[in-house]
C-alpha positions as CSV (number, residue, x, y, z in Angstrom):
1,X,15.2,-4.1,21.8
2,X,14.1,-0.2,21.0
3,X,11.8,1.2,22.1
4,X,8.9,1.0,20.0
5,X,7.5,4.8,19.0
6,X,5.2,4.1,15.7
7,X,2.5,1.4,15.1
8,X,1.2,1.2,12.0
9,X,-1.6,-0.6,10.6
10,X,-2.0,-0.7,6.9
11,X,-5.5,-1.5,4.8
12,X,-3.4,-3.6,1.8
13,X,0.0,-4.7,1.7
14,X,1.7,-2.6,-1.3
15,X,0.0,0.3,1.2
16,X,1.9,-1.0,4.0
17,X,5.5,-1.1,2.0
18,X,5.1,2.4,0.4
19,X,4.3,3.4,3.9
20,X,7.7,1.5,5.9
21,X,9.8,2.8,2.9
22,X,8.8,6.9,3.5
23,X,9.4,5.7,7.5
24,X,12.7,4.2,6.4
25,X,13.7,7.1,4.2
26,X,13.3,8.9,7.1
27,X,15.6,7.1,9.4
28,X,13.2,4.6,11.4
29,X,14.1,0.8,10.9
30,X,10.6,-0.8,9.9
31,X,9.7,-4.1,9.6
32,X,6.4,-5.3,8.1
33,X,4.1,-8.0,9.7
34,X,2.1,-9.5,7.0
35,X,-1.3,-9.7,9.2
36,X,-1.1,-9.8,12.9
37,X,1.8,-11.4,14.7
38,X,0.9,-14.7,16.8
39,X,3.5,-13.8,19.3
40,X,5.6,-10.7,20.3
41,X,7.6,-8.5,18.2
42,X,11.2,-10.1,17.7
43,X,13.1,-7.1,16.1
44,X,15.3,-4.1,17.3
45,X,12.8,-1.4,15.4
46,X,11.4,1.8,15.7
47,X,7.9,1.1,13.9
48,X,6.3,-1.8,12.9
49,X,3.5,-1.5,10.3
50,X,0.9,-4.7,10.4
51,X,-0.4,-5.1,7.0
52,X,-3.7,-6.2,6.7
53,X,-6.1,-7.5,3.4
54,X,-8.7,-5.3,4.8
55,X,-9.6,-2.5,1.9
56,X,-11.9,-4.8,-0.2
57,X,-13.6,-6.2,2.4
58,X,-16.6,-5.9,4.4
59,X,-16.7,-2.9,7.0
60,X,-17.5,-5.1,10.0
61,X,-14.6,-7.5,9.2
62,X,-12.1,-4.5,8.4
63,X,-12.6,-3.1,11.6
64,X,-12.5,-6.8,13.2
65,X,-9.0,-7.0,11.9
66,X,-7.6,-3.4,12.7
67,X,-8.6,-3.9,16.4
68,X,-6.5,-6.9,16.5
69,X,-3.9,-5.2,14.9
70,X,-4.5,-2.4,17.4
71,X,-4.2,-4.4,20.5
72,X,-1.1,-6.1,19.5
73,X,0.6,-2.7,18.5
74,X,-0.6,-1.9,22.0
75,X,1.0,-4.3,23.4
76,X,4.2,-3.6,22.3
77,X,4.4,-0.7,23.7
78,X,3.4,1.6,20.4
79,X,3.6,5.6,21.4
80,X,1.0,6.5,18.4
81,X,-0.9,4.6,15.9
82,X,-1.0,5.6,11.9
83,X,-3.8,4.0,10.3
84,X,-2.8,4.2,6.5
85,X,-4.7,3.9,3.2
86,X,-4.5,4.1,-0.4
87,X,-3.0,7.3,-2.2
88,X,-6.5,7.5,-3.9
89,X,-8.7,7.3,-0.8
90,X,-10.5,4.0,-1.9
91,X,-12.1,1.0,-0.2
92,X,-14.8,-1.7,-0.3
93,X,-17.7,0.5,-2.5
94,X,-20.9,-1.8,-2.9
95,X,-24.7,-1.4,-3.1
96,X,-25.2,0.8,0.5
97,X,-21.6,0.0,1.7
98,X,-19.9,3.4,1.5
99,X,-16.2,2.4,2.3
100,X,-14.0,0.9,5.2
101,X,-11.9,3.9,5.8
102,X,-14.6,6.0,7.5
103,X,-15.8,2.8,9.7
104,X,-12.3,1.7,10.3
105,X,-11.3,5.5,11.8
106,X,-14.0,5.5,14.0
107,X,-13.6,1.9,15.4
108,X,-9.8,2.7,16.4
109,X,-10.9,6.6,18.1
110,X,-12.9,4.4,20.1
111,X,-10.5,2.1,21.1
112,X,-7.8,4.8,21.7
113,X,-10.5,7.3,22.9
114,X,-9.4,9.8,20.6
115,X,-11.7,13.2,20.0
116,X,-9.9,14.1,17.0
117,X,-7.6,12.6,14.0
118,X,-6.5,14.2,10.7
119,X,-7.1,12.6,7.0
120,X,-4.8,13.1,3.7
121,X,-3.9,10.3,1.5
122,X,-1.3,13.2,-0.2
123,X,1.4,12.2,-1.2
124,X,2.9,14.5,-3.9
125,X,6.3,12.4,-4.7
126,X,3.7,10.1,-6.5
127,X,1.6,12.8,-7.4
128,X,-1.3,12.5,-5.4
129,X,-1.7,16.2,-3.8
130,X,-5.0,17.6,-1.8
131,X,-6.1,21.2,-2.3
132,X,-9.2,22.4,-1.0
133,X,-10.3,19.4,-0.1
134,X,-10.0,18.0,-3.8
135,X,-7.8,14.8,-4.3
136,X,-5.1,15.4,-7.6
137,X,-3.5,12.7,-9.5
138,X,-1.6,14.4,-11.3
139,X,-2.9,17.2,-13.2
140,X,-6.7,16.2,-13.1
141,X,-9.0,15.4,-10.6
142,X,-9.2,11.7,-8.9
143,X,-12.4,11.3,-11.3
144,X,-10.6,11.7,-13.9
145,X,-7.9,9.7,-13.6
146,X,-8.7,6.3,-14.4
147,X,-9.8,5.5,-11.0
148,X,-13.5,5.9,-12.3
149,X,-12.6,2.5,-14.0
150,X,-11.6,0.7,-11.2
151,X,-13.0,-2.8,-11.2
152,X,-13.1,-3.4,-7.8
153,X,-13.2,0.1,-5.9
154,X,-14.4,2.8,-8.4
155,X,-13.8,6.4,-7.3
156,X,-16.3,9.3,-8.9
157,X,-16.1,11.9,-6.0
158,X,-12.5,13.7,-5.6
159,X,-14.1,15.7,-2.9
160,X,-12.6,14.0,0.5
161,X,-14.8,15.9,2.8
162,X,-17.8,14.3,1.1
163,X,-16.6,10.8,0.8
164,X,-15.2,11.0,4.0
165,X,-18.6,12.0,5.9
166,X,-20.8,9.4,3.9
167,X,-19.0,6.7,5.6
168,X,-18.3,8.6,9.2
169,X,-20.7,9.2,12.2
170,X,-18.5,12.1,13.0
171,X,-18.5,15.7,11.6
172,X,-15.7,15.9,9.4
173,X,-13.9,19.1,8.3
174,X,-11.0,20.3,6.4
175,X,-7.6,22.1,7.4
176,X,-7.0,23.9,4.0
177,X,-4.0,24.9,1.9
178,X,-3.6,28.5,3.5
179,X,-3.2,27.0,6.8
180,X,-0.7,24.4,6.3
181,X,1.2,27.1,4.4
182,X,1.6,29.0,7.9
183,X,3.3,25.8,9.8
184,X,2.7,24.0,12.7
185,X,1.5,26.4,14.9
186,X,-1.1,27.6,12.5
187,X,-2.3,23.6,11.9
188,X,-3.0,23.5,15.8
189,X,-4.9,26.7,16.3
190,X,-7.1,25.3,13.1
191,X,-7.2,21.6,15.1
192,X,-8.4,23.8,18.2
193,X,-10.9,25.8,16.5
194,X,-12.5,22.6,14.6
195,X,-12.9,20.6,17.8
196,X,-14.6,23.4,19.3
197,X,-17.1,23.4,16.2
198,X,-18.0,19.5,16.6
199,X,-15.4,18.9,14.0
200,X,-14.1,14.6,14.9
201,X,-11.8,14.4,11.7
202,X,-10.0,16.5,9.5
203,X,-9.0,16.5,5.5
204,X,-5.2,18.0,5.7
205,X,-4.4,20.0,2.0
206,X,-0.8,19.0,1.0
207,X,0.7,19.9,-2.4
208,X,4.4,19.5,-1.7
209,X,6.3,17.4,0.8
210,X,7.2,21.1,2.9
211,X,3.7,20.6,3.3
212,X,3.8,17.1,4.9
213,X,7.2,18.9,6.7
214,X,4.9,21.8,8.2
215,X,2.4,19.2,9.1
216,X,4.5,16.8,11.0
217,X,5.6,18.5,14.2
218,X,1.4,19.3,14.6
219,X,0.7,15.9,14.6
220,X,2.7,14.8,17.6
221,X,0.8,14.5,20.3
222,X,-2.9,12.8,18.5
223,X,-3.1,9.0,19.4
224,X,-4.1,8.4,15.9
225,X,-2.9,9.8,12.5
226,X,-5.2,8.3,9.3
227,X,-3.8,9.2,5.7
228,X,-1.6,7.5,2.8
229,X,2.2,7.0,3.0
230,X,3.1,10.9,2.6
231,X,2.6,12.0,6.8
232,X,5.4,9.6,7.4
233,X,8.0,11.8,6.1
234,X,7.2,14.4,9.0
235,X,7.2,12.1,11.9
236,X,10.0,10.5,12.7
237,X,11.7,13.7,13.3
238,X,9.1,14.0,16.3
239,X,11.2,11.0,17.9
240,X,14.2,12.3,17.4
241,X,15.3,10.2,14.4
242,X,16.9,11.7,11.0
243,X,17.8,10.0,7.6
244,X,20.4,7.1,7.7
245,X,21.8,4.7,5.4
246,X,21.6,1.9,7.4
247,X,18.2,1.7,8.2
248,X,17.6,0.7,4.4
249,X,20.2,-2.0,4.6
250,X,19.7,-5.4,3.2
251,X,21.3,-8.7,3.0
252,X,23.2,-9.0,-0.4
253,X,20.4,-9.8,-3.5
254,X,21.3,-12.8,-5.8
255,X,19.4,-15.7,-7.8
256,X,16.8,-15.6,-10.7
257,X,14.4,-13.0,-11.8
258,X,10.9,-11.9,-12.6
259,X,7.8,-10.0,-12.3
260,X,4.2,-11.1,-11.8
261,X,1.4,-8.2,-12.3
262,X,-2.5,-8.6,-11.4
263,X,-2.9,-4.8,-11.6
264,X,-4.9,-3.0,-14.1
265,X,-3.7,0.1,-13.6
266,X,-3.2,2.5,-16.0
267,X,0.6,2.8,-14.7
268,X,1.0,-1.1,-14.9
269,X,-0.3,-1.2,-18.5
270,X,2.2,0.8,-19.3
271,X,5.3,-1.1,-17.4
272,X,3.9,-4.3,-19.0
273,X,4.0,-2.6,-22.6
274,X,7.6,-1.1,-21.7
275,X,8.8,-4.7,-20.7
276,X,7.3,-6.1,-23.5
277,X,9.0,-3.4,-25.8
278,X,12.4,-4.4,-24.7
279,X,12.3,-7.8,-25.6
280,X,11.6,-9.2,-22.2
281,X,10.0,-12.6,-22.4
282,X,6.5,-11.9,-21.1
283,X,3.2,-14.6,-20.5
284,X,-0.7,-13.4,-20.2
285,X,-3.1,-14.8,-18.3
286,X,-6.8,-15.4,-20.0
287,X,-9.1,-15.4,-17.0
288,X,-11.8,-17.5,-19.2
289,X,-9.3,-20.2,-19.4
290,X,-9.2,-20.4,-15.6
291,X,-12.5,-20.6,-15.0
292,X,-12.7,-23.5,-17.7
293,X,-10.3,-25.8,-15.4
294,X,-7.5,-25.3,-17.3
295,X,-4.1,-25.4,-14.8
296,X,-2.8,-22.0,-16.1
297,X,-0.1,-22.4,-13.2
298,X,1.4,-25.4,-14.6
299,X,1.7,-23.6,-18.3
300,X,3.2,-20.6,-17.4
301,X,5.8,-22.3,-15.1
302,X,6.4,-24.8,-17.7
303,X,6.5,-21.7,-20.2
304,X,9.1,-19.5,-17.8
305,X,11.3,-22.9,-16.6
306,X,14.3,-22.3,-18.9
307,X,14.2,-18.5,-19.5
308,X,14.4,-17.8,-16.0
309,X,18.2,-18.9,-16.5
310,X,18.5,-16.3,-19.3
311,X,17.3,-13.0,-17.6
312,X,13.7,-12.0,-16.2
313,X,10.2,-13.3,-17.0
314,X,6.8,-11.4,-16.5
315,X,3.9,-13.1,-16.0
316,X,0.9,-10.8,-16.3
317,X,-3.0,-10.5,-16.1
318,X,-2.9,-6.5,-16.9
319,X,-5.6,-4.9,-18.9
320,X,-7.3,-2.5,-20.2
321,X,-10.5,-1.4,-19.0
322,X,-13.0,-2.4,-21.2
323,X,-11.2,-6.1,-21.3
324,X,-11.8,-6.2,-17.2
325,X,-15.4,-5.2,-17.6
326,X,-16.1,-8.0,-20.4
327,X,-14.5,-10.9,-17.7
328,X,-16.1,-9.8,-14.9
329,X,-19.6,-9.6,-16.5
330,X,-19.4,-13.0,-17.8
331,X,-17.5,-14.1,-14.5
332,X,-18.4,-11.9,-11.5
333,X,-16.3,-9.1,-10.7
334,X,-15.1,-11.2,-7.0
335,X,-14.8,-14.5,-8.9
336,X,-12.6,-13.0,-11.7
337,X,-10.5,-11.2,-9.3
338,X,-9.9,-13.9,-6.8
339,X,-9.4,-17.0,-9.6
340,X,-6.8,-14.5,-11.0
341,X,-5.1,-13.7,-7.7
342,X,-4.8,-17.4,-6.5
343,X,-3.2,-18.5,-10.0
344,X,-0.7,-15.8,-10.3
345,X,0.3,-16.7,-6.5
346,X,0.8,-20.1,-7.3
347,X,3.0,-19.3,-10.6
348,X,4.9,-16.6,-7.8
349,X,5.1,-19.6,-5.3
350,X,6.9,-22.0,-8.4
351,X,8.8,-19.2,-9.8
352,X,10.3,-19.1,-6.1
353,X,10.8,-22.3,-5.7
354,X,12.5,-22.9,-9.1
355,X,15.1,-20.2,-8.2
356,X,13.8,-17.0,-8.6
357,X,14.9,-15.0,-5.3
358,X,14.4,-11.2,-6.6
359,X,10.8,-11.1,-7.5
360,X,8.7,-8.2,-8.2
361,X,4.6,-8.4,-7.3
362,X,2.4,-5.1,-8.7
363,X,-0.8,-4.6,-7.6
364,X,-2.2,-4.4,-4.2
365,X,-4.4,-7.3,-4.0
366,X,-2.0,-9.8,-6.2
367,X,0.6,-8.9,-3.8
368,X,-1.8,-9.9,-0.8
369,X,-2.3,-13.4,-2.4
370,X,1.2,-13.8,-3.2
371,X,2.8,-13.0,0.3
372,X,0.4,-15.6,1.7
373,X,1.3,-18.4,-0.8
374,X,5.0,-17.7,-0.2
375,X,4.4,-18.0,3.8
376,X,6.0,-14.5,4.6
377,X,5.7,-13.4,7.5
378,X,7.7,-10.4,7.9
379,X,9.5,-8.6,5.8
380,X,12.9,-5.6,6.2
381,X,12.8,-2.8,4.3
382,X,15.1,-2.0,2.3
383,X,16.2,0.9,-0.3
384,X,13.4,2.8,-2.7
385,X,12.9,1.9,-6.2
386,X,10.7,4.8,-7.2
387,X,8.3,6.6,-4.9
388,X,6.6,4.9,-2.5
389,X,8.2,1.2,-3.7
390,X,10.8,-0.7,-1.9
391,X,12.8,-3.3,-2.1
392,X,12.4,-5.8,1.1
393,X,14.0,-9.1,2.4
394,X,12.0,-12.0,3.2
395,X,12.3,-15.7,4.8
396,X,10.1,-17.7,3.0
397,X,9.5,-21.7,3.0
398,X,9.8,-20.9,-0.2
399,X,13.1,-20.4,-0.4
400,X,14.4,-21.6,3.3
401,X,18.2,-20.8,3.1
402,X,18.6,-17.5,1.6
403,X,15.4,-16.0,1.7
404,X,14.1,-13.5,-1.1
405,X,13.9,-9.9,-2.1
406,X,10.8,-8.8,-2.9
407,X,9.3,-5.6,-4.2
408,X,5.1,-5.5,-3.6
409,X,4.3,-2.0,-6.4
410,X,1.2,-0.6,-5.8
411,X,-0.9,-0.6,-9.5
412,X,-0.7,3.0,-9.7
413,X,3.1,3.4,-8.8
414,X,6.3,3.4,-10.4
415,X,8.1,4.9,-13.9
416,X,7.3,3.1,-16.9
417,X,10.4,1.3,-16.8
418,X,10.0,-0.1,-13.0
419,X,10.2,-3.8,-14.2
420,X,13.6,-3.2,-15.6
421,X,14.6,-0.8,-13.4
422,X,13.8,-2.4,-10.2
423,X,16.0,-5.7,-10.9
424,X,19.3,-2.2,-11.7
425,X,18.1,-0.6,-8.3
426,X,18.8,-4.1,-6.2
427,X,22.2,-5.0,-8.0
């Protein structure tokens, strides 16, 4: 087996595949551990990344789980630990809880007994770009994005710095644009300065991928790296490892088709309305109905049985803003969240078993619940669809003899077109 050089532990599990597909595109072979493995890892690989269900969560439990998935990384014989978060810096947000990202950073310094770790969640393929401390999607500020809406982790503050330090104990500072723009050697001397100011944890600027380049070599020798999925296009060259085909190889796709969707996303609304546009047979879940006992599994699958032999089927709970807020007022925003998740898994869980082995899953916490009702354990990474999505291979008692591609898309990922595209990409 190789040696083992990156362990990676990931707060939701689209996170974790945007982050094994930059590793990948970089020439590591990743495979992802949905939660922590019972037993030792069973694959020749050069990072693993554990994803967790940790960034809606309660604090103490999401640091809990990340020390578990810690120790086991440790015990595989990880070289340096990536702890890796959303693209729009977001987590658990409630009453006087502040976030899990700050807590969770913390808890693994101690554990590695690290003085100092960096922070970006930039990641500029997808838009996402940090200057001056101020997170960008886009053209306008986080705020301003639609991620003000957000039903479960709302996000008014683009200033990183600030969010950052209401949920750390440590001082936290900021490495800004002009320094990254120097290179390594200026990113060190700024690391050096700030740890002699008191300075624990660092915001990184990064508006391009040379800047994520310039960063990587920097970053080699810290126990601990935090940030989104865009740091792992600098690292693996630390290891000595460049881009290769192979290490996006999959088994060969084949069966049915179709897409289940649980994000509200702006970006999803607009995949579901592109699908929709072409004709594709498409099915909407009414939350309301759930709650009123009605077995919305047993419709839809009854509904998508004999399309699925004519081409693919979405299955959807996408909406607009206003629409979310009206369900979760008369429902309770966990309630209408988790009845929503556990339905669509059990349609992804039919779908599977009624043929359908290339199956995409958009949104992070849909694709959480549907992992777990399809009994994956791990999954390969394969070859990107658009930024930051992959497509992976999966066993699943599901589907026992061949196994399944999947594709877990983030809410905020992927061109308009991803559902058709994606199903192109694979073939």
């Amino acid at each position: 087996m190789a040696k083992l050089v990156l362990g990676c532990i990931a707060d939701d599990f689209t996170g974790a595949t945007d982050l094994a597909n930059n590793l990948v595109r970089a020439g590591m072979r990743v495979v992802q551990t949905i939660g922590v493995p019972a037993g030792p890892l069973d694959a020749d690989v050069d990072a693993v990344v554990v994803a967790l269900k940790s960034r809606t969560i309660a604090p103490a439990e999401a640091i809990a789980q990340s020390l578990d998935a810690l120790r086991w990384l440790q015990a595989q014989g990880a070289q340096q630990i990536y702890f890796k978060y959303c693209s729009t810096f977001d987590s658990t947000f409630t009453g006087e809880v502040r976030g899990n990202i700050g807590p969770v950073t913390e808890a693994l310094m101690d554990a590695l007994q690290c003085d100092f770790t960096i922070a970006t969640p930039a990641f500029p393929d997808n838009k996402r770009t940090v200057f001056k401390g101020y997170l960008f999607a886009g053209d306008v500020l986080l705020n301003e994005s639609g991620m003000q809406n957000h039903p479960l982790t709302p996000m008014t503050d683009p200033n990183l710095v600030r969010v950052l330090q209401a949920q750390c104990t440590r001082k936290v500072g900021l490495i800004d644009h002009a320094v990254v723009a120097r290179g390594a050697a200026a990113i060190e001397e700024r690391i050096a300065q700030l740890k002699a100011e008191g300075v624990s944890i660092a915001i990184v600027d990064a508006v391009s991928n040379d800047d994520l380049l310039r960063m990587g070599p920097a970053l080699a020798k810290l126990p601990l790296l935090t940030a989104g999925s865009g740091v792992a296009i600098g690292l693996p060259a630390n290891f000595g490892l460049a881009p290769s085909s192979q290490a996006s190889a999959l088994p060969k796709a084949g069966g049915k088709t179709a897409v289940v969707s649980g994000s509200c996303s702006l970006a999803t609304n607009r995949q579901v309305l592109d699908f929709i546009q072409r004709g594709g047979a498409a099915m909407a879940i009414d939350p309301l109905r759930i709650a009123a006992g009605v077995d919305v599994a047993a419709e839809v699958l009854a509904w998508a049985a004999p399309l699925i032999d004519k081409g693919s089927v979405l299955v959807y709970s996408t909406a607009e803003a206003g629409a979310v807020k009206s369900v979760q007022g008369r429902l309770g925003v966990e309630e209408a969240g988790a009845m929503v998740e556990r339905t669509i898994a059990a349609i992804a869980r039919g779908l599977v078993e009624r043929g359908v082995h290339q199956l995409v899953v958009a949104g992070g916490e849909t694709s959480g619940a549907c992992v777990q009702a399809l009994g994956i354990a791990q999954m390969q990474i394969g070859p990107q669809i658009d930024p930051g999505v992959p497509w992976c291979h999966a066993r699943s008692d599901a589907a026992p003899e061949a196994g399944l591609h999947i594709t877990l898309k983030s809410g905020n990922f992927g061109s308009d077109d991803f559902f058709t595209k994606a199903f192109t990409v694979l073939a």
